[in-house]
C-alpha positions as CSV (number, residue, x, y, z in Angstrom):
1,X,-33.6,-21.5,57.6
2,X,-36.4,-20.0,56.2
3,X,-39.3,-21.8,53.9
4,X,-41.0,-19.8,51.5
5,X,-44.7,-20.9,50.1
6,X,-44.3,-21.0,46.2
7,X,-47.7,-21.7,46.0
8,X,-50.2,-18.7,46.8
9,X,-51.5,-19.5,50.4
10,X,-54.5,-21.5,50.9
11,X,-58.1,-20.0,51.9
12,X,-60.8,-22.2,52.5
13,X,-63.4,-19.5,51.4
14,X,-62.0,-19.1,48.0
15,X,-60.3,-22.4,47.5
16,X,-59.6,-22.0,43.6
17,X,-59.2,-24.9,41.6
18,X,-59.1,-28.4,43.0
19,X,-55.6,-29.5,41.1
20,X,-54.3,-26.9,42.5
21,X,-55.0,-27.6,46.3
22,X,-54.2,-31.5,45.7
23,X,-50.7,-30.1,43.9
24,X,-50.2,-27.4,46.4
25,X,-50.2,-30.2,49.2
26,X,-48.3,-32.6,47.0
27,X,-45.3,-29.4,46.4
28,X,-45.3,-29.0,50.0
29,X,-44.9,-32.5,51.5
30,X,-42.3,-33.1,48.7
31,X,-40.6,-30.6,50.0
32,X,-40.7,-30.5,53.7
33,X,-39.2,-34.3,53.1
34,X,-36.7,-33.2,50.7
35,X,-35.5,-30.3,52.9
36,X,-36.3,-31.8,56.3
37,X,-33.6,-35.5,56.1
38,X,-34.6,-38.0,58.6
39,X,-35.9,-37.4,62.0
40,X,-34.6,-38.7,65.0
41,X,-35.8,-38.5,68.2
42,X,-33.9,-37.1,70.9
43,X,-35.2,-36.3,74.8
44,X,-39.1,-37.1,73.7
45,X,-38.8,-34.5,71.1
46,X,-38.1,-34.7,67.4
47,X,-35.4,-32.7,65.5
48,X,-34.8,-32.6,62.0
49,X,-31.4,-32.7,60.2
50,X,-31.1,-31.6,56.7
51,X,-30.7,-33.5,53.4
52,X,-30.3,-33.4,49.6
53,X,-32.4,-35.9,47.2
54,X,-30.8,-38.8,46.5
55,X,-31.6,-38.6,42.5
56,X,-32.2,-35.6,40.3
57,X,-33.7,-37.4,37.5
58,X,-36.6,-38.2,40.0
59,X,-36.4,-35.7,42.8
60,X,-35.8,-38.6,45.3
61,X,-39.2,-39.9,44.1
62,X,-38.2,-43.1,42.7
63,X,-40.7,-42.3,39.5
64,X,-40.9,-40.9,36.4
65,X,-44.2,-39.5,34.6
66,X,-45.4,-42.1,32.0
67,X,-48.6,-42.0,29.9
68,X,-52.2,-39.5,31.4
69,X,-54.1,-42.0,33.7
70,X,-57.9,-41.5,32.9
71,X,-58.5,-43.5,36.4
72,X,-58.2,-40.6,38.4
73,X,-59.3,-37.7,35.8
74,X,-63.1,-37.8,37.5
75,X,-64.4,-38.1,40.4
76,X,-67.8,-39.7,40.8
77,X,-69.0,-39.3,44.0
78,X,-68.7,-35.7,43.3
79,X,-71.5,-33.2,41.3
80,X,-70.4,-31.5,37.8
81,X,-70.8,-28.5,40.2
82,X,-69.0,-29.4,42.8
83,X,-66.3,-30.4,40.7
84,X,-66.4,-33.6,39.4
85,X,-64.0,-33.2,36.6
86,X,-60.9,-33.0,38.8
87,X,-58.9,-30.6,35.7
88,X,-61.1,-28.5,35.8
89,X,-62.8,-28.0,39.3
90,X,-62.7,-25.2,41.3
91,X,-62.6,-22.9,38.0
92,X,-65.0,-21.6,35.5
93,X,-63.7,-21.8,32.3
94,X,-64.3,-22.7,28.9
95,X,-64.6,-26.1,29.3
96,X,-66.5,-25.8,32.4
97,X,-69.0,-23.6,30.4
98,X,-68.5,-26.4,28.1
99,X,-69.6,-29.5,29.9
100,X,-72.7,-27.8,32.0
101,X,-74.3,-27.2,28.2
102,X,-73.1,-30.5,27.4
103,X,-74.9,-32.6,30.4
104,X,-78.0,-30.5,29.4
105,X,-78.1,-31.8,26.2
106,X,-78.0,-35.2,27.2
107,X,-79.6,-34.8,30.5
108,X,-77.3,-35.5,33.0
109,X,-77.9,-33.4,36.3
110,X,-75.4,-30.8,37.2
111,X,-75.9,-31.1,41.0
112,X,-75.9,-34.8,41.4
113,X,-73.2,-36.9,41.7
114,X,-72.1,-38.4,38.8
115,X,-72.0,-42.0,40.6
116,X,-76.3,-41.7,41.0
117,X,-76.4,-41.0,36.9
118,X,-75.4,-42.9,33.8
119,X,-72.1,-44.1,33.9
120,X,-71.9,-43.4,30.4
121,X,-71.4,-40.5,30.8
122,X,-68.1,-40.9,32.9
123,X,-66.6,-41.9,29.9
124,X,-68.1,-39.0,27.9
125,X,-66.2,-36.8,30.6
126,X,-62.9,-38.6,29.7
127,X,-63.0,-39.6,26.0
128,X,-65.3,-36.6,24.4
129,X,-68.7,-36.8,23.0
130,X,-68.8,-37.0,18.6
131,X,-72.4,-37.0,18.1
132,X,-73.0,-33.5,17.6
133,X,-71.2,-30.0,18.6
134,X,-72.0,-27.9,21.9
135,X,-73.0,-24.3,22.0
136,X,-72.1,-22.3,25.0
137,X,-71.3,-18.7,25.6
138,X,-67.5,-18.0,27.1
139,X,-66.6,-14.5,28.0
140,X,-69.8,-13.3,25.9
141,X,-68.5,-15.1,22.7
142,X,-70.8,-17.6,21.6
143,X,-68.9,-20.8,20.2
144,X,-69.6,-24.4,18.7
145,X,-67.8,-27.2,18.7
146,X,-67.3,-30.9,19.5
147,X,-66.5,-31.6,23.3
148,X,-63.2,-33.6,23.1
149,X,-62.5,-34.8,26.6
150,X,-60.6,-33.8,29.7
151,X,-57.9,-37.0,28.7
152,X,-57.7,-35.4,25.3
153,X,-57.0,-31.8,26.8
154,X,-54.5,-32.9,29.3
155,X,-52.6,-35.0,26.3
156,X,-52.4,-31.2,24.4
157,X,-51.3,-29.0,27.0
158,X,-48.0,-31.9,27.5
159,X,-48.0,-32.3,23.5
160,X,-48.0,-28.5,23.3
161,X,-45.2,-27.6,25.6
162,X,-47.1,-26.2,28.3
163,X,-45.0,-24.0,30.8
164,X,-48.1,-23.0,32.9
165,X,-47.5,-24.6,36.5
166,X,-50.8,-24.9,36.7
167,X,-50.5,-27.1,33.8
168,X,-47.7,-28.6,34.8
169,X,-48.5,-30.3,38.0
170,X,-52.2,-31.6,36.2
171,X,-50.1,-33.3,33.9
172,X,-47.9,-34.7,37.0
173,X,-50.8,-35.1,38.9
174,X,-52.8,-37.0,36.4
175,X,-49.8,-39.0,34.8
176,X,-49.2,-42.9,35.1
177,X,-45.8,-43.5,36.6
178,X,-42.9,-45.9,36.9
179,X,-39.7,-46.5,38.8
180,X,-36.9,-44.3,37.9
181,X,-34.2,-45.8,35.8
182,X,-31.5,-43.8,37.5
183,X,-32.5,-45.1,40.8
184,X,-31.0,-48.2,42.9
185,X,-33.1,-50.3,45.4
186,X,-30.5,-49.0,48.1
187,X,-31.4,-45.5,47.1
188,X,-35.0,-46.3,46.9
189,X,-35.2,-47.5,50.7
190,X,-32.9,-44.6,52.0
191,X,-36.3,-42.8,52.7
192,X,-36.3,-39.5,55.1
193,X,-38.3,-40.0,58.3
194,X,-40.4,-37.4,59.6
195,X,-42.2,-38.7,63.2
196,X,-41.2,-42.1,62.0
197,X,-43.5,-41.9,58.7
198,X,-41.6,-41.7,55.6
199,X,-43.2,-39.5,52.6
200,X,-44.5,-42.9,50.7
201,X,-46.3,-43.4,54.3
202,X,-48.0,-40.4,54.3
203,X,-48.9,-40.4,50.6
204,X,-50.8,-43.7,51.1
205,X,-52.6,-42.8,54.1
206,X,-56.1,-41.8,53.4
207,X,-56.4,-37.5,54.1
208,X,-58.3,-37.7,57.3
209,X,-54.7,-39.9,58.8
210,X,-52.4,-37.6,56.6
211,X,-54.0,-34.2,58.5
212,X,-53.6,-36.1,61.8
213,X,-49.9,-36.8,61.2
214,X,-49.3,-32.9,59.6
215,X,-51.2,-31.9,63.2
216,X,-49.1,-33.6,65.1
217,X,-46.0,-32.0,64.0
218,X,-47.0,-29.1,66.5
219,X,-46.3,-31.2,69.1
220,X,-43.3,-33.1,68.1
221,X,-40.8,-30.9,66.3
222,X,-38.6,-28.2,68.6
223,X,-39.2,-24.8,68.9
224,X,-36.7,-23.5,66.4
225,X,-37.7,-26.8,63.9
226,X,-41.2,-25.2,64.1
227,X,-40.7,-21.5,63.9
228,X,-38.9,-22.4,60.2
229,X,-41.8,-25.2,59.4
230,X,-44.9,-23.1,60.5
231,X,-45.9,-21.6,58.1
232,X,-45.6,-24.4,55.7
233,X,-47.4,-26.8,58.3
234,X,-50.4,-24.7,58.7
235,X,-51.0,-24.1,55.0
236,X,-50.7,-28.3,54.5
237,X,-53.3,-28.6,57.6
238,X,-55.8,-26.0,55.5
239,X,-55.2,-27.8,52.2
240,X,-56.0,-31.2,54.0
241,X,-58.6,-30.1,56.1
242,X,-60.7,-28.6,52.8
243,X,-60.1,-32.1,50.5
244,X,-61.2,-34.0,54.2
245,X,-64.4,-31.8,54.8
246,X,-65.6,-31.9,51.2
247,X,-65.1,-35.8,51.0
248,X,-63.2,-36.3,48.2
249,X,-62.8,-40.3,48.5
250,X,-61.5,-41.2,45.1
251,X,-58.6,-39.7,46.8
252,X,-58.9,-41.6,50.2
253,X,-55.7,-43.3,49.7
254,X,-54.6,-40.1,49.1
255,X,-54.4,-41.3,45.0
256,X,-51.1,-39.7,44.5
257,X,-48.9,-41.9,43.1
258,X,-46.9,-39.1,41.4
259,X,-44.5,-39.3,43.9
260,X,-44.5,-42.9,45.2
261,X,-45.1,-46.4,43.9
262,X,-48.5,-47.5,43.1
């Protein structure tokens, strides 16, 4: 069988947005565990068998999105430049433009991380900022307005109908979650094995474990396993290796809980 990327493959050098390397390994662990089955070791090696979701309300997750979870919207230890502001990071767009005119105007430092400045201003990133409008230039337009808050974008692109997929996994990504209602315990602990790791495992592992268990697959799968898996296992070793390298330890427990249970 063959496995297609539906994301666009990964390059370190022009990364793109941050969501969208978190979602793009995210996609692709989802996957390889809802293709793959459980593993099962046979001779020293591991071979895969393949298998279906157990619920299509969930995906086999076992959770269902709830209400945007502010907790992991920002990431302190991170600049504004580097990309603090998880929605947005990575790209330059209007809001971007937005917030760099913003922390000048209330002197916060665009290079430092946010976890050495006010922590006011954490919630200024969230929540908005009412005191008076921001001007900044998008796309050689000048505009003015009232910065509203990455919580309040997110809650209008789901409000709105978004059908970006961009948009789509943020909103997954960024979402409190609970236990599906369609789901029975029995189903719940049915979980595929991959190298004796289910995909909850490997979720909760901090990144620097999770690329140690994707690099191991090299050595553990079979040859014809592998040949069908490469391509997907090198691009989830690139993702990992960029969030590793650039430390990104609000997500050192790997903070996805849109596909597990917190």
């Amino acid at each position: 069988m063959e496995f297609g990327l539906s994301h666009k493959k990964f390059n370190a050098k022009r990364p793109g947005s941050l969501v969208s390397t978190i979602t793009g390994v995210l996609e692709h662990l989802s996957s390889l565990y809802a293709n793959i089955g459980e593993a099962r070791e046979k001779n020293g090696i591991w071979s895969l068998r393949e298998s279906t979701p157990t619920c299509t309300t969930c995906n086999g997750t076992g959770t269902v999105l709830g209400d945007i979870d502010s907790s992991r919207m920002v990431a302190t230890e991170l600049s504004l430049k580097k990309g603090a502001v998880l929605l947005w990071a990575g790209t330059n767009c209007g809001p971007v433009v937005k917030i760099r005119e913003l922390a000048k105007m209330i002197g916060i430092d665009f290079e430092s991380p946010l976890v050495e400045q006010d922590k006011q201003f954490t919630d200024i990133l969230l929540y908005g900022y009412d005191k008076e409008p921001v001007t900044y230039v998008f796309k050689k337009r000048e505009h003015k307005n009232y910065y509203r808050g990455c919580v309040f974008d997110l809650k209008h692109m789901r409000a709105a109908g978004t059908t970006s997929k961009g948009n789509l996994w943020a909103i997954k990504l960024f979402s409190e979650h609970g236990k599906c209602p369609n789901c029975t315990e029995s189903l719940l602990e049915q979980e595929r094995l991959v190298m004796g790791n289910s995909l909850s495992d490997v979720l909760r592992m901090p990144i620097s474990e999770s690329l140690l268990v994707v690099q191991k697959l090299r050595n553990c799968l079979d040859k014809q396993v592998l040949d069908n898996y490469c391509e997907l296992i090198n691009d989830l070793e690139l993702r990992l290796s960029y969030l590793n390298k650039i430390g990104l330890k609000s997500l050192s427990a790997f903070d996805v809980r849109v596909l597990v249970n917190p």
